[in-house]
C-alpha positions as CSV (number, residue, x, y, z in Angstrom):
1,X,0.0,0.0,0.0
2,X,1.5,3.3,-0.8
3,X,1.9,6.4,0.6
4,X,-0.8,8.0,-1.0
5,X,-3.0,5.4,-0.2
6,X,-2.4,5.2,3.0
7,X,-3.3,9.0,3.9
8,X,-6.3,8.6,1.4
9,X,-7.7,5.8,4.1
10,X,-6.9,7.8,6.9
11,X,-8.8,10.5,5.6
12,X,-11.8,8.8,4.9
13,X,-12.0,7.4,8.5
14,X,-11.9,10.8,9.5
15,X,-14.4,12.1,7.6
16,X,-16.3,8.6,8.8
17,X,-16.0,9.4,12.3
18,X,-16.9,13.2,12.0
19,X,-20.5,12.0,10.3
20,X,-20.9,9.5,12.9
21,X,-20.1,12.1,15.6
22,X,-23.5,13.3,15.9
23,X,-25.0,10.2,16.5
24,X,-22.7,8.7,19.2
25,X,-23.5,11.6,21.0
26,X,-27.1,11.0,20.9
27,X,-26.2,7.5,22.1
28,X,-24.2,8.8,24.9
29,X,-27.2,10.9,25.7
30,X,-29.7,7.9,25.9
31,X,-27.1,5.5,27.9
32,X,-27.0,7.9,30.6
33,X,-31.3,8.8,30.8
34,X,-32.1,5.0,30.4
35,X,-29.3,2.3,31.7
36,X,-27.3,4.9,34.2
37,X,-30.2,6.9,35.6
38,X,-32.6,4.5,35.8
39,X,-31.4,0.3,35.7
40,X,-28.7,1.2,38.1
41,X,-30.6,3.4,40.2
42,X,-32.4,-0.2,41.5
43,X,-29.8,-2.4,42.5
44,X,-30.3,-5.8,43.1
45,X,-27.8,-6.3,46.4
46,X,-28.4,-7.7,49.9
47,X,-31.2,-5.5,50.8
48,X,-33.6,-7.7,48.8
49,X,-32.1,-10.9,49.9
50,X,-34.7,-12.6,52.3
51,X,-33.5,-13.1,55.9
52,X,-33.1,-16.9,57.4
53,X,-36.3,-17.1,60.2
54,X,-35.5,-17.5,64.0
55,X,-38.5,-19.1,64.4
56,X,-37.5,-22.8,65.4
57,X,-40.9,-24.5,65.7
58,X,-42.2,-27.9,66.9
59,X,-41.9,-31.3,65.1
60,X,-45.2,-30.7,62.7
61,X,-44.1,-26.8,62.2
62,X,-40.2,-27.9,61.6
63,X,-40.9,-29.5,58.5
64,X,-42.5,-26.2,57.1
65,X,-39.9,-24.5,58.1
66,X,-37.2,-26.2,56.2
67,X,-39.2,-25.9,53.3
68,X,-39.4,-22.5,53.2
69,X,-35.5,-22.3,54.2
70,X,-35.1,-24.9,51.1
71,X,-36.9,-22.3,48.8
72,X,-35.2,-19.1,50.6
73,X,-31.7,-20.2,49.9
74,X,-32.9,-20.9,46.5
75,X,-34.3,-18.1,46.0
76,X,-31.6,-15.7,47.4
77,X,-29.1,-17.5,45.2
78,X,-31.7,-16.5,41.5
79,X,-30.9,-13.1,43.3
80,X,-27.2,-13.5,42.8
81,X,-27.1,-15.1,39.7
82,X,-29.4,-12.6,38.5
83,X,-27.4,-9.3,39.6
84,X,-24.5,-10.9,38.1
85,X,-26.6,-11.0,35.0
86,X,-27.9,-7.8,35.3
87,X,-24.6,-5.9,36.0
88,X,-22.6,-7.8,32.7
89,X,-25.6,-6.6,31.0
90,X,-25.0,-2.5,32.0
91,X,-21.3,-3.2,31.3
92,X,-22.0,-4.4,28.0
93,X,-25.1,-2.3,27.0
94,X,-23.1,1.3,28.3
95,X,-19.8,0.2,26.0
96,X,-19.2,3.2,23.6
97,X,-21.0,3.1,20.0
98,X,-17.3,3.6,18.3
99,X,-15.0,1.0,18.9
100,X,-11.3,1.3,18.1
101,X,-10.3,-1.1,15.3
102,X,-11.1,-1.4,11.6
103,X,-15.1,-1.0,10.0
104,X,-15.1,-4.2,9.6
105,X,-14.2,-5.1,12.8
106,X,-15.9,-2.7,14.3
107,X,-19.3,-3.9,12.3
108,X,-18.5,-7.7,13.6
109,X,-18.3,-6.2,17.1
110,X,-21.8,-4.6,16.8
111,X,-23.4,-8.2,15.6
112,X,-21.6,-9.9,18.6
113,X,-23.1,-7.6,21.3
114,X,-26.0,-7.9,19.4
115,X,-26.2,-11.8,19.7
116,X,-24.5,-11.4,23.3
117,X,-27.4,-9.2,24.7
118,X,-30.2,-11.3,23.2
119,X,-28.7,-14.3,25.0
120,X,-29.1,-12.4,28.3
121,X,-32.4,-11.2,28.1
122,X,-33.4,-15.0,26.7
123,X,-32.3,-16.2,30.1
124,X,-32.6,-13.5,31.7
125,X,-36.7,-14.0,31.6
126,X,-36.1,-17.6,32.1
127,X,-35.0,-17.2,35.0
128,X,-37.6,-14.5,35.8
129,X,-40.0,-16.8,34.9
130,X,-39.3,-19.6,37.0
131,X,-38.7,-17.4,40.0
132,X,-41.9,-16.1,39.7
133,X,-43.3,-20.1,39.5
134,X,-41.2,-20.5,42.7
135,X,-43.1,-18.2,44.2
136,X,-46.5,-18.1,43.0
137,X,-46.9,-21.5,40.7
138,X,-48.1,-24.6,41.6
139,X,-46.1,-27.7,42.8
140,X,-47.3,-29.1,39.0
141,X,-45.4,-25.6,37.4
142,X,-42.5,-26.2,39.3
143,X,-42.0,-29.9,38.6
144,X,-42.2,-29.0,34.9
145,X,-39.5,-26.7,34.9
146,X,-37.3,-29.6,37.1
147,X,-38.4,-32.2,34.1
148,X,-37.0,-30.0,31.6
149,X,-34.0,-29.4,32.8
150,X,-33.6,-33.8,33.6
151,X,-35.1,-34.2,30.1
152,X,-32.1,-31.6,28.8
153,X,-29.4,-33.4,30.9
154,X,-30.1,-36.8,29.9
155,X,-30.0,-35.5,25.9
156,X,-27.3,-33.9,26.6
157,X,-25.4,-37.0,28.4
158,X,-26.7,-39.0,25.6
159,X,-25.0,-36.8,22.9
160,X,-21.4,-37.1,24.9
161,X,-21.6,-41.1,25.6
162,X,-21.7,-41.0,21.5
163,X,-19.3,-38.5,20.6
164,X,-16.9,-40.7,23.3
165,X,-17.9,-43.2,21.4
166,X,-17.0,-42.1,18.1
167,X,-13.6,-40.6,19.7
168,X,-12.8,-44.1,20.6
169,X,-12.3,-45.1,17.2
170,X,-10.1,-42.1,16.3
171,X,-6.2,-42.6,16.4
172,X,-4.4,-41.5,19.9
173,X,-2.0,-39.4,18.0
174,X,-5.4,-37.2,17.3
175,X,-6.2,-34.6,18.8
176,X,-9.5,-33.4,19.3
177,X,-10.2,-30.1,18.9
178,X,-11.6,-28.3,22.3
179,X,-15.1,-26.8,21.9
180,X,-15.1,-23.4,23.8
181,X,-18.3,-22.7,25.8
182,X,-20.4,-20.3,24.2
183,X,-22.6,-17.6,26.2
184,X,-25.8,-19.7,25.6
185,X,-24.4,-22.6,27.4
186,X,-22.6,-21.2,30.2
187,X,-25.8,-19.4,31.3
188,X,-28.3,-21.9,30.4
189,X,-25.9,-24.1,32.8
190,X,-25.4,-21.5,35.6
191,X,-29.5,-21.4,35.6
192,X,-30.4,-25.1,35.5
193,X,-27.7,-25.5,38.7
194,X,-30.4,-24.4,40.9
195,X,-33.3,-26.6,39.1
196,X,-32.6,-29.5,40.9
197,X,-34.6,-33.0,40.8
198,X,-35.3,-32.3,45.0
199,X,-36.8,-29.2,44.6
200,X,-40.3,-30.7,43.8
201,X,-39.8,-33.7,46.7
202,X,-39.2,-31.0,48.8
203,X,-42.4,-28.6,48.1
């Protein structure tokens, strides 16, 4: 690339940005009304975690009361797992329009936060969802969401007995290549941890 060239393409990002300019700004200006001043003004910390009961009880009463010390733990850990959620989110959604890079990379980075937010809110109301059931739902409601999850696993374990299967066959010298986790599965799997098979028995 020559000299010329060169000072023709960094002109033409600088007329690129200077159009853009406006814009950004406008962005800056709606980050700060809506995710700042008003996600972040609720925060999701130990004030609305629900408090262990001193209340002891008799034999009957006990029971009751282990039960709802079962769902409180349960439900105090959604909280966490949530916030965490909900604070990657604000990271991600207040990042600034313009990135530094090339256009193209700066276009691929659009389309991964794109894809990235969309997997949060998916689970994000997932999770909403079955807190909510937790809460509110029927012992039927809740036992669905556990057979979902036991319906996934066993797919899931299914899927890896045959791909150790078919990895047998393949020479030692070999090497498989590793599979990163994606966003999709990492939350999905940070969620289904607390859907556990007990959590109907112990309704």
């Amino acid at each position: 690339m020559g000299v010329e060239e060169v000072e023709l393409y960094t002109r033409a990002e600088e007329v690129r940005q200077q159009i853009l300019a406006p814009s950004e700004k406008k962005f800056e200006k709606l980050l700060v009304v809506v995710v700042k001043n008003s996600m972040q003004r609720i925060e999701l910390g130990e004030n609305y975690m629900l408090l262990a009961s001193k209340f002891k009880g008799g034999i009957v009463l006990g029971r009751h009361l282990e039960e709802l010390e079962f769902i409180r733990n349960l439900l105090n850990q959604q909280l966490t797992l949530l916030n965490q959620w909900r604070q990657d989110l604000i990271h991600r959604m207040t990042q600034p329009l313009m990135q530094d890079g090339e256009e193209g990379e700066q276009y691929q980075y659009s389309i991964d936060l794109q894809h990235t937010l969309e997997s949060y809110l998916h689970y994000y109301g997932r999770m909403l969802t079955f807190r909510r059931d937790l809460i509110s739902g029927t012992e039927e409601t809740v036992a669905k969401h556990v057979a979902n999850v036991q319906s996934q696993n066993d797919h899931e374990s299914m899927v890896k007995r045959r791909e150790d299967r078919i990895r047998s066959f393949t020479r030692k010298h070999e090497e498989q290549p590793n599979k990163e986790e994606n966003l999709d599965k990492r939350l999905e799997m940070e969620m289904n941890r607390l859907i556990t098979p007990n959590l109907v028995s112990t309704l």
